[in-house]
Biopython code that builds the backbone (N, CA, C, O; Angstrom):
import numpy as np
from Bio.PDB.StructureBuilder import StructureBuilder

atoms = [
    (1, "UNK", "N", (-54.167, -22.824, -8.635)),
    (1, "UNK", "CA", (-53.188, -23.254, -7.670)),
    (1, "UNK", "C", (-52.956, -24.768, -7.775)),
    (1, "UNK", "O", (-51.943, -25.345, -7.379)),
    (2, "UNK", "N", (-54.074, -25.368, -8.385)),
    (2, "UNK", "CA", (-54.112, -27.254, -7.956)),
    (2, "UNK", "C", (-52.760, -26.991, -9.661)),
    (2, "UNK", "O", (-51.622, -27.387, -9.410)),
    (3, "UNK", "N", (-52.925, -26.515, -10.840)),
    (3, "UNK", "CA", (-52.662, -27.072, -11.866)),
    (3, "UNK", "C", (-50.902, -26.463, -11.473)),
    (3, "UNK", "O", (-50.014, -27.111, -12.026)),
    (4, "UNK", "N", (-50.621, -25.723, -10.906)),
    (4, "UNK", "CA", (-49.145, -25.381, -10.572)),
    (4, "UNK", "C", (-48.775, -26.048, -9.579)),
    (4, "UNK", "O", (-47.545, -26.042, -9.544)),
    (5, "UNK", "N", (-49.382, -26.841, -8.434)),
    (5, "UNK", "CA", (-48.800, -27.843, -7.414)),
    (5, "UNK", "C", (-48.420, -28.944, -8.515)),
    (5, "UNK", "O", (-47.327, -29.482, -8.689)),
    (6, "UNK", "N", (-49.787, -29.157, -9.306)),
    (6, "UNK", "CA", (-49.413, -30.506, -10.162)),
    (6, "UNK", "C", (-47.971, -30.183, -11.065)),
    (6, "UNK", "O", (-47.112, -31.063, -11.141)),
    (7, "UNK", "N", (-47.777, -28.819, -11.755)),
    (7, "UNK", "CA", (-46.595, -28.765, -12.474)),
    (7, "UNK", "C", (-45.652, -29.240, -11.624)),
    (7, "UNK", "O", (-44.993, -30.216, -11.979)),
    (8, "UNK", "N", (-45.419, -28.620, -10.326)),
    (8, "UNK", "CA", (-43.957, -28.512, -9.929)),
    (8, "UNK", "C", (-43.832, -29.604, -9.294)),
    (8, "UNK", "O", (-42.701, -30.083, -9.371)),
    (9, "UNK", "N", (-45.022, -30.529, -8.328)),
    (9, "UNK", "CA", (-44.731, -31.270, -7.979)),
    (9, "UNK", "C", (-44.206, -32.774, -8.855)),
    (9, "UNK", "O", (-43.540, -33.623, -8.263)),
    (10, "UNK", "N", (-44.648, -32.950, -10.437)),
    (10, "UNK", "CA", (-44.458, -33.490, -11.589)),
    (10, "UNK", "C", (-42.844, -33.228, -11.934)),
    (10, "UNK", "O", (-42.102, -34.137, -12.307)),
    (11, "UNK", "N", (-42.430, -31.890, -11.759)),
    (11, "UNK", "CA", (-40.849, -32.171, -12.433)),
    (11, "UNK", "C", (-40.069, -32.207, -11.078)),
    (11, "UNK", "O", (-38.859, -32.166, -11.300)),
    (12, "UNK", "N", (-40.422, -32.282, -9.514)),
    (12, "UNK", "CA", (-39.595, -32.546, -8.621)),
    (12, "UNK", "C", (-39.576, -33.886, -8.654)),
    (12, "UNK", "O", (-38.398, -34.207, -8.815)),
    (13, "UNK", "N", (-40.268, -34.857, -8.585)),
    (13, "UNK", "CA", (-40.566, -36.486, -8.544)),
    (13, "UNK", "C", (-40.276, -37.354, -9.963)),
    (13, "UNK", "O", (-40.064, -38.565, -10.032)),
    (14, "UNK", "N", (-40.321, -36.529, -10.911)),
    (14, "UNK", "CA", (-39.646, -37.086, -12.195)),
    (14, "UNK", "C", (-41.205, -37.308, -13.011)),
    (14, "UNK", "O", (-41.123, -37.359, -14.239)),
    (15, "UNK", "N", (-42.512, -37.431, -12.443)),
    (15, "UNK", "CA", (-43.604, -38.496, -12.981)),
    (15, "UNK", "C", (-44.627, -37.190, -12.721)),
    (15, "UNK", "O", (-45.085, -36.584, -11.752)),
    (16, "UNK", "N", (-44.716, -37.119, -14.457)),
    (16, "UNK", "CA", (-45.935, -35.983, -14.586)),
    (16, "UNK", "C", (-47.326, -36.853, -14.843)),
    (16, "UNK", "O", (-47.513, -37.716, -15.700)),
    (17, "UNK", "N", (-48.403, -36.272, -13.658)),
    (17, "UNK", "CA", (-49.638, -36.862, -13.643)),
    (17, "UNK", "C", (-50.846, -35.997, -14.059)),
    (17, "UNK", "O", (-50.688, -34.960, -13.415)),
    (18, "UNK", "N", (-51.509, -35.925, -14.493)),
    (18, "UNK", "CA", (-53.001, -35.323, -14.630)),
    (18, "UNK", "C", (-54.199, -36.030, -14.329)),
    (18, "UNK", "O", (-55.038, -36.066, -15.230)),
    (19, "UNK", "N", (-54.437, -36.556, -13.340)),
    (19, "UNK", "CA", (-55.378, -37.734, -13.032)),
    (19, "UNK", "C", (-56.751, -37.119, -13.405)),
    (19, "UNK", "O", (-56.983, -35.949, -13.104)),
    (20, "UNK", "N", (-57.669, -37.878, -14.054)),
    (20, "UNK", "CA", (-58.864, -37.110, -14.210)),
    (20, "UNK", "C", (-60.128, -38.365, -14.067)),
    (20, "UNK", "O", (-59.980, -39.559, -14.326)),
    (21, "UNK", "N", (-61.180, -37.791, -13.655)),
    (21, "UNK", "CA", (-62.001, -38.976, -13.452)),
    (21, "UNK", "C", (-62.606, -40.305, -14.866)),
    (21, "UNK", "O", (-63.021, -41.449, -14.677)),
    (22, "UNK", "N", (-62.410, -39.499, -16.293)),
    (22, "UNK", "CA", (-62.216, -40.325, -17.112)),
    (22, "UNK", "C", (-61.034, -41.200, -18.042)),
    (22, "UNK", "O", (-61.036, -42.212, -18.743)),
    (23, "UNK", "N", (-60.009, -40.141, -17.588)),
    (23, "UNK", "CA", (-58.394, -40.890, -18.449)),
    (23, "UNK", "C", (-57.441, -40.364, -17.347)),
    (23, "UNK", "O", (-57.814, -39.901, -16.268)),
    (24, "UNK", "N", (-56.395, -40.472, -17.686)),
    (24, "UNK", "CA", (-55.075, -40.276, -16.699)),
    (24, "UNK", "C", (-54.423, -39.725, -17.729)),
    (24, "UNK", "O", (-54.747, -40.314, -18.760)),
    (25, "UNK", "N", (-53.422, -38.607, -17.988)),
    (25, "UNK", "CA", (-52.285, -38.594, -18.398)),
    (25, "UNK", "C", (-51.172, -38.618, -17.490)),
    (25, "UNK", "O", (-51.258, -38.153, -16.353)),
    (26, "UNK", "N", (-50.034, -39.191, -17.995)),
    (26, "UNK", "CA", (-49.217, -39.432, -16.893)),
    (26, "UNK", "C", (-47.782, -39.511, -18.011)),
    (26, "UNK", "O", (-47.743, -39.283, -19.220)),
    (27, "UNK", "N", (-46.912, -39.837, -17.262)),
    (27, "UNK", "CA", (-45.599, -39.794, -18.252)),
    (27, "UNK", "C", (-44.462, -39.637, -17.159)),
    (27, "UNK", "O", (-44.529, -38.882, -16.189)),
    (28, "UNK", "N", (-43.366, -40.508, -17.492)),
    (28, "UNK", "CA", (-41.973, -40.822, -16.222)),
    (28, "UNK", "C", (-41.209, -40.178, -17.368)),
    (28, "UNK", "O", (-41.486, -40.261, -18.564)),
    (29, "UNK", "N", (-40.223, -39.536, -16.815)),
    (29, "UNK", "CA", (-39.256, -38.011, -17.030)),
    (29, "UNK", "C", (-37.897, -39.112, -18.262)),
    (29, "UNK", "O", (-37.462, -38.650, -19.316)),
    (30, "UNK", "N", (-37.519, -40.520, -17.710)),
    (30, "UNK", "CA", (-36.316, -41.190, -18.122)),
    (30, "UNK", "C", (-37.012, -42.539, -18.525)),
    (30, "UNK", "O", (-36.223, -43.379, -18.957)),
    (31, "UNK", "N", (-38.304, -42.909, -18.472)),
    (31, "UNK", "CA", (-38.558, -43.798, -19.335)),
    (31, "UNK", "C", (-39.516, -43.150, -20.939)),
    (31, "UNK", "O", (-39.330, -43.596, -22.071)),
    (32, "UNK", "N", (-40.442, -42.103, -20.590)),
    (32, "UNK", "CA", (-41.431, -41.555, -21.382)),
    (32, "UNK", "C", (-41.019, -40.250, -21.181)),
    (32, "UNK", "O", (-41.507, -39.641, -20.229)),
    (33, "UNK", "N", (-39.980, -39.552, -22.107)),
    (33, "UNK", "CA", (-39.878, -38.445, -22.197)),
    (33, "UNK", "C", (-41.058, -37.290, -22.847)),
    (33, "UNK", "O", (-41.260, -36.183, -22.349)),
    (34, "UNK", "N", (-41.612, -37.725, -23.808)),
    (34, "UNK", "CA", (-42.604, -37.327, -24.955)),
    (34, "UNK", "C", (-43.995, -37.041, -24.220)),
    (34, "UNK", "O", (-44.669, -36.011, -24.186)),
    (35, "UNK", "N", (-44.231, -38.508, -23.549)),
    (35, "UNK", "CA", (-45.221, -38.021, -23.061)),
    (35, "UNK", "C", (-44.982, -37.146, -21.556)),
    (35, "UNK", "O", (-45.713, -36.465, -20.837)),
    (36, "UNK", "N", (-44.065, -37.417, -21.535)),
    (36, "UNK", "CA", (-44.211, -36.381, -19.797)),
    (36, "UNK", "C", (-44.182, -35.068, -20.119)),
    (36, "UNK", "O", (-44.861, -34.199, -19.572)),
    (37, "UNK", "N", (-43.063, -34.834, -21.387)),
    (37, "UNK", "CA", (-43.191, -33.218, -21.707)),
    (37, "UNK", "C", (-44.815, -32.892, -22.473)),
    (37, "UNK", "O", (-45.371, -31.795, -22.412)),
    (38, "UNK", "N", (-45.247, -33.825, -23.011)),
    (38, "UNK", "CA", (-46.301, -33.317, -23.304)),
    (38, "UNK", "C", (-47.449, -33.180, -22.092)),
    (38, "UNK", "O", (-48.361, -32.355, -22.137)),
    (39, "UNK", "N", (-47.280, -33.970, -21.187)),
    (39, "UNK", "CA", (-48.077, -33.620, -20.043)),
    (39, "UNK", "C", (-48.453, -32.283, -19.135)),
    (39, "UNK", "O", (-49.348, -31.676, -18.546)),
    (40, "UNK", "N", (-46.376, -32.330, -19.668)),
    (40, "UNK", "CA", (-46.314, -31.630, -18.776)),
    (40, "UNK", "C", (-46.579, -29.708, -19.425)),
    (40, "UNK", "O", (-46.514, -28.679, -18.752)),
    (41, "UNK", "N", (-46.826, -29.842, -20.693)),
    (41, "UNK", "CA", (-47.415, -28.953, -21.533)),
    (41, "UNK", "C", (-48.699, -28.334, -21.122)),
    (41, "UNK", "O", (-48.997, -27.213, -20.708)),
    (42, "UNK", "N", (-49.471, -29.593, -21.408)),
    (42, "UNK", "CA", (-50.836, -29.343, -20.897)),
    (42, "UNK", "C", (-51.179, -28.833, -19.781)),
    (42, "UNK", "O", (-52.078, -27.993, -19.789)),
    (43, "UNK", "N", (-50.620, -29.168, -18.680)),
    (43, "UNK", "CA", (-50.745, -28.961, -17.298)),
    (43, "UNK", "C", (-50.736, -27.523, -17.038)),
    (43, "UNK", "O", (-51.587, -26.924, -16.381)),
    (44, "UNK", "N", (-49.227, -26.777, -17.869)),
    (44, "UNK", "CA", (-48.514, -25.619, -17.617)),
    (44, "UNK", "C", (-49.740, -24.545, -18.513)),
    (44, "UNK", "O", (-49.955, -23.400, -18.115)),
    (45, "UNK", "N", (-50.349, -25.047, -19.560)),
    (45, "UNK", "CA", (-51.120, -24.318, -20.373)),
    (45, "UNK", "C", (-52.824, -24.019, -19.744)),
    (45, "UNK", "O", (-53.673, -23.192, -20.077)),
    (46, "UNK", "N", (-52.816, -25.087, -18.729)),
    (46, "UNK", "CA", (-54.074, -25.159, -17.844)),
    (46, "UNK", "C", (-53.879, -23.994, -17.105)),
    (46, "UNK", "O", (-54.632, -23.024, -17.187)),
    (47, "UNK", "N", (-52.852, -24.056, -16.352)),
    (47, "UNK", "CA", (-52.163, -23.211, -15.006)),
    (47, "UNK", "C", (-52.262, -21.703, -15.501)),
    (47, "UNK", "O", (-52.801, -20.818, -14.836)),
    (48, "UNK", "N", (-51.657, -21.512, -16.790)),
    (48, "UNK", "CA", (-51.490, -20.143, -17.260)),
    (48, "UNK", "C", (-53.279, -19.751, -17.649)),
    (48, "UNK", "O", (-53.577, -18.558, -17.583)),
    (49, "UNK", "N", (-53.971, -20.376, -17.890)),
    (49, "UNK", "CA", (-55.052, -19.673, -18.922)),
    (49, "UNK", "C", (-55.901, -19.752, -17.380)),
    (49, "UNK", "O", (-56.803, -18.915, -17.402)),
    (50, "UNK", "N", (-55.860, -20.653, -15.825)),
    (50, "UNK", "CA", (-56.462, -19.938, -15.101)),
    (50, "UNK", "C", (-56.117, -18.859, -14.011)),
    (50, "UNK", "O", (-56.781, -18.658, -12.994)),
    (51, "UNK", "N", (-55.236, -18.350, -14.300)),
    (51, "UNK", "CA", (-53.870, -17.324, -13.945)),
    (51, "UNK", "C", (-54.599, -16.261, -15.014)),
    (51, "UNK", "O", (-55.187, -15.376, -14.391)),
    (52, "UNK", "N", (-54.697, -16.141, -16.313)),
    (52, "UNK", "CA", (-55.479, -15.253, -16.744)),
    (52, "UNK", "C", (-56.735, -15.083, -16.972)),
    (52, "UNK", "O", (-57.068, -14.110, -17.649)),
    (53, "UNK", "N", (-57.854, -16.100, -16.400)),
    (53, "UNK", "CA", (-58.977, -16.179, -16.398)),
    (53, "UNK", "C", (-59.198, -15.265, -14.272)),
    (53, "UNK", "O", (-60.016, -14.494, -13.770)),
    (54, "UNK", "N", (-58.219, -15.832, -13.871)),
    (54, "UNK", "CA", (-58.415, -14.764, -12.704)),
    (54, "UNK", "C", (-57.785, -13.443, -12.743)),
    (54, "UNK", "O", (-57.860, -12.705, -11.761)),
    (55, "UNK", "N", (-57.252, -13.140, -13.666)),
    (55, "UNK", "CA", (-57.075, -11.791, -13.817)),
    (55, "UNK", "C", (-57.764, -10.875, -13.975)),
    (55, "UNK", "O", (-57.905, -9.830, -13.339)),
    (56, "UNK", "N", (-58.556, -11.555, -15.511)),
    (56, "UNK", "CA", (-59.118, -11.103, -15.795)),
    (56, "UNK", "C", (-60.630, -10.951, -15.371)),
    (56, "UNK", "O", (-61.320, -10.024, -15.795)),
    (57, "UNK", "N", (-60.979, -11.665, -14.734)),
    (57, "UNK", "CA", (-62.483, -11.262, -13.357)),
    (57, "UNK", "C", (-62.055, -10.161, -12.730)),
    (57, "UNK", "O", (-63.062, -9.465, -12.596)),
    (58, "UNK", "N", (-60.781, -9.395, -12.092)),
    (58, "UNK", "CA", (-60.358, -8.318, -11.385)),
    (58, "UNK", "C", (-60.981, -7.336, -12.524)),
    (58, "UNK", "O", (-62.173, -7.040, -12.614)),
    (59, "UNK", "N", (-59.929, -6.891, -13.377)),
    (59, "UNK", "CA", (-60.387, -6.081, -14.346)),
    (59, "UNK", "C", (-61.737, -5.978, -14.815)),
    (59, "UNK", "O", (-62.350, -4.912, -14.755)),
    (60, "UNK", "N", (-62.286, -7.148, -15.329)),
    (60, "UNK", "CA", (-63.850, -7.034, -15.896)),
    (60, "UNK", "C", (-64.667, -8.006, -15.009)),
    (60, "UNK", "O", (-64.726, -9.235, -15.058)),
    (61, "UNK", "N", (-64.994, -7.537, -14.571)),
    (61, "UNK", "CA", (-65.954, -8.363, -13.245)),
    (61, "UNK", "C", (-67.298, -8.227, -13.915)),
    (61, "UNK", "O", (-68.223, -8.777, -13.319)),
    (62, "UNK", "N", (-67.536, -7.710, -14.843)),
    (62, "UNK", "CA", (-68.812, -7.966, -15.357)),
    (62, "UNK", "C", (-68.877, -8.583, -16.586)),
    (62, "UNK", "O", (-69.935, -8.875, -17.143)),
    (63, "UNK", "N", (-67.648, -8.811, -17.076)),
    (63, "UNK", "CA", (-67.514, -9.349, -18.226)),
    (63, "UNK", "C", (-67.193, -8.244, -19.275)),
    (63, "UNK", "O", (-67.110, -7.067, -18.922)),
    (64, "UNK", "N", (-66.977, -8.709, -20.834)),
    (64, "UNK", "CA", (-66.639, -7.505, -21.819)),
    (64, "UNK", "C", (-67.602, -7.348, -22.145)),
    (64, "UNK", "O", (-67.840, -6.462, -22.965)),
]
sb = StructureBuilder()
sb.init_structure("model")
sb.init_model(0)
sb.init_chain("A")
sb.init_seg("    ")
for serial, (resi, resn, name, xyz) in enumerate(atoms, 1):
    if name == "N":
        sb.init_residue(resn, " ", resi, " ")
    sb.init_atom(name, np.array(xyz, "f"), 0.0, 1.0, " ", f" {name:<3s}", serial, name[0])
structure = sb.get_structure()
């Protein structure tokens, strides 16, 4: 849920962030295109793989 607030709230405000306690990625939509889409990559690829990491606990709750 945190990595899809961060997506959407990133392309409503223009300024994709990933704040993390050792680096920042970050990137502005009309000055840093490259890096914001790439941010904003990462972010979306976080979001999806724990979207299927909770899926998949339903189905295999004990693991494979």
């Amino acid at each position: 849920m945190l990595f899809g607030w961060l997506l959407v709230s990133g392309f409503r405000t223009g300024t994709m962030e990933f704040p993390q306690a050792g680096f920042t990625l970050s990137g502005r939509r009309s000055r840093q295109p490259v890096r914001f889409w790439l941010t904003a990559l990462f972010v979306a690829i976080l979001t999806i793989l724990c979207a299927l990491g909770t899926i998949g606990q339903i189905f295999f709750p004990y693991g494979l």
